[in-house]
C-alpha positions in Angstrom: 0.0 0.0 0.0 1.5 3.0 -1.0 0.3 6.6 -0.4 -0.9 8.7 -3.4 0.7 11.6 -4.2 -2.4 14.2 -3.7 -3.5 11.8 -0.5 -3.6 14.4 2.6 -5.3 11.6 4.8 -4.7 10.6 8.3 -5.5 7.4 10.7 -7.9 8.8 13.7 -7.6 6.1 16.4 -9.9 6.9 19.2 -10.2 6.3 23.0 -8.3 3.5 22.5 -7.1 3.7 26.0 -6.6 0.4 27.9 -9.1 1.2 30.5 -11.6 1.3 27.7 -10.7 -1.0 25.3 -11.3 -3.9 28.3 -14.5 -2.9 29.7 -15.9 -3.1 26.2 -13.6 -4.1 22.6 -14.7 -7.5 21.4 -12.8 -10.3 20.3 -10.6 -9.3 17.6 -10.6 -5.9 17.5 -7.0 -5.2 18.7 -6.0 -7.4 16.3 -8.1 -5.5 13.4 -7.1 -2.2 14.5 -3.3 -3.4 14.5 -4.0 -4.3 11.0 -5.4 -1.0 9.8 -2.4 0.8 12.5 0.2 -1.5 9.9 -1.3 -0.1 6.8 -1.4 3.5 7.8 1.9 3.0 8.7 3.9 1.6 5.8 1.6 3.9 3.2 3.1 6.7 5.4 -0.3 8.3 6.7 0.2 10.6 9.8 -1.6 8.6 13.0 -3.2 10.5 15.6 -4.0 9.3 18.7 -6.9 10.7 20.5 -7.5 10.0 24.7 -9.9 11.7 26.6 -7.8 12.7 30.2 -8.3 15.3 32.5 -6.3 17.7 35.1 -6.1 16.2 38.7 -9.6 17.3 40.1 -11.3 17.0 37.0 -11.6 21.2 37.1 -12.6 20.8 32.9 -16.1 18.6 34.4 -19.2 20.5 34.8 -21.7 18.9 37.8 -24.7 19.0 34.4 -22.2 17.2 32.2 -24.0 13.7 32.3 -21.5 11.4 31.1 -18.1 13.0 32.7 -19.6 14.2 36.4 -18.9 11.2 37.7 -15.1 11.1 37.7 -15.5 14.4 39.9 -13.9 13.6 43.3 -12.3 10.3 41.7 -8.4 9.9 40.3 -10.0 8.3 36.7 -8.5 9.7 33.6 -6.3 11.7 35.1 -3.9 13.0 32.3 -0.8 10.9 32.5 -2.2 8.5 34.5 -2.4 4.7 33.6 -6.3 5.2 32.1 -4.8 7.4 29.5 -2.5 5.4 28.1 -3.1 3.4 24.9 -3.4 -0.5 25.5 -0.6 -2.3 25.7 -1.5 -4.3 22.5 -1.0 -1.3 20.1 1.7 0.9 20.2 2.4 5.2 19.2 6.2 5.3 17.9 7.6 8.4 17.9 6.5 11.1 15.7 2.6 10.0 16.0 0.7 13.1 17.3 -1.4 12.0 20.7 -4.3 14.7 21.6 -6.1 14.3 24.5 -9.6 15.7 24.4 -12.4 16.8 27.1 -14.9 15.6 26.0 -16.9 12.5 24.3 -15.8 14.1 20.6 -12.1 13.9 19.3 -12.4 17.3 18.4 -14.0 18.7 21.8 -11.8 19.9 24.2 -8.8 19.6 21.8 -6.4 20.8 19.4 -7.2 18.7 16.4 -8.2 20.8 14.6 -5.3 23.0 14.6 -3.0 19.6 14.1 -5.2 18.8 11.3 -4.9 22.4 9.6 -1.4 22.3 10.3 -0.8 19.5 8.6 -2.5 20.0 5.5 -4.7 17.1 6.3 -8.5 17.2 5.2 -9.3 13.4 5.0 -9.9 11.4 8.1 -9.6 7.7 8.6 -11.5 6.7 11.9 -11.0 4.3 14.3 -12.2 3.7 18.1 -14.2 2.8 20.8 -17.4 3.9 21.1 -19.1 3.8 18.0 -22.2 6.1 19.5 -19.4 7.8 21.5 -16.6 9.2 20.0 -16.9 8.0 16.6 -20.6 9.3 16.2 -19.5 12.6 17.9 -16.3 12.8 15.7 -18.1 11.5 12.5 -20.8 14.5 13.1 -18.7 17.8 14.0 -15.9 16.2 11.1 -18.5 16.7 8.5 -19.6 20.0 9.2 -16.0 21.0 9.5 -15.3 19.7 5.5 -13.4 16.9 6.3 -13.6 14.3 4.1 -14.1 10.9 6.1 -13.9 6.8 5.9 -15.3 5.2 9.3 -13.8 1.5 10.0 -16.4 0.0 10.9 -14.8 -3.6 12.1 -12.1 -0.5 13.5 -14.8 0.5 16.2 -16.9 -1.1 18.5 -19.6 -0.6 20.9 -21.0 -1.9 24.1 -24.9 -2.4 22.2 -24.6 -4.4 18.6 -27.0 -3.2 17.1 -26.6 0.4 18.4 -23.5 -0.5 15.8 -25.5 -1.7 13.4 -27.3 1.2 13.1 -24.7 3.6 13.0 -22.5 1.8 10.2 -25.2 1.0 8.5 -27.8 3.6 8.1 -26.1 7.1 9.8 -22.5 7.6 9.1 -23.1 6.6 5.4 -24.9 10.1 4.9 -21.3 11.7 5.6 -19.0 9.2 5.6 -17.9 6.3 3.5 -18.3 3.0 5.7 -15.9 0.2 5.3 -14.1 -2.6 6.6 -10.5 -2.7 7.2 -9.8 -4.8 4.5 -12.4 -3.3 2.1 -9.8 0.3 3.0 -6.8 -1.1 2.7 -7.9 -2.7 -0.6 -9.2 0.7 -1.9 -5.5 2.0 -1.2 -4.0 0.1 -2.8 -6.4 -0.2 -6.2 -5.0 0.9 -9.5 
């Protein structure tokens, strides 16, 4: 797989953070993820890694945010801390850009957009964990920013199957092509 010379795409693995990938990846996906991390890799795409953390005290956590105000008063996903770091099964070699978000989106809370601009980069590849979570969120704000985008869909998982289902299937395909990691890696590489 080698990268086109007008390609100005980049691999967007999300919340891939070992804390998350155990309470809810399913059999196989580290494996899939690995392969689509190996392609991006030798066809020389930049891969950004995206982990939601937070300061000690969780000061960024509003008491009406619904899915954060829990960690208030807790030591989870503090920044630097053991949740934030990616699982142990993949690894970010030097060079690979790591953002750390606020929020449920990749590009909430973040500077990803400014790495993308910087970059030149206006095609996203996504990956990541969950698929009505950051992936839906990501897919969603992506578009109306004018990225251009490709979801994995055996790249992401979620806790509810058909939840999914759904998503693949009948939502991201409105702004997003959908395919499997093979079906991308395939389309890279196509005369």
């Amino acid at each position: 797989m080698s990268q086109r010379q007008d390609d100005r795409s980049a691999l967007l693995l999300m919340d891939l953070q070992a804390d998350i990938v155990d309470n809810y990846a399913n059999p196989g996906f580290l494996t899939r993820v690995q392969e689509a991390i190996d392609a991006a890799r030798r066809a020389k795409l930049p891969l950004i890694w995206v982990v939601v953390g937070f300061r000690a005290g969780h000061p960024e956590v509003s008491s009406r945010n619904q899915a954060f105000s829990a960690l208030r008063g807790t030591e989870r996903l503090i920044e630097g801390g053991p949740q934030t770091q990616i699982h142990s099964a993949l690894r970010r070699e030097p060079g690979e850009v790591l953002v750390t978000k606020r929020r449920v989106g990749a590009f909430s809370g973040s500077d990803l957009d400014v790495v993308l601009r910087s970059a030149g980069i206006d095609s996203l590849v996504l990956a990541g964990i969950a698929t009505s979570g950051v992936v839906l969120s990501t897919v969603r704000l992506a578009a109306d920013l004018d990225y251009r985008l490709t979801v994995l869909k055996d790249g992401c998982c979620d806790p509810d199957p058909e939840v999914h289902r759904v998503l693949t299937e009948k939502v991201f395909p409105r702004q997003a092509a959908v395919l499997t990691i093979d079906e991308w890696i395939a389309s890279r590489t196509a005369p």
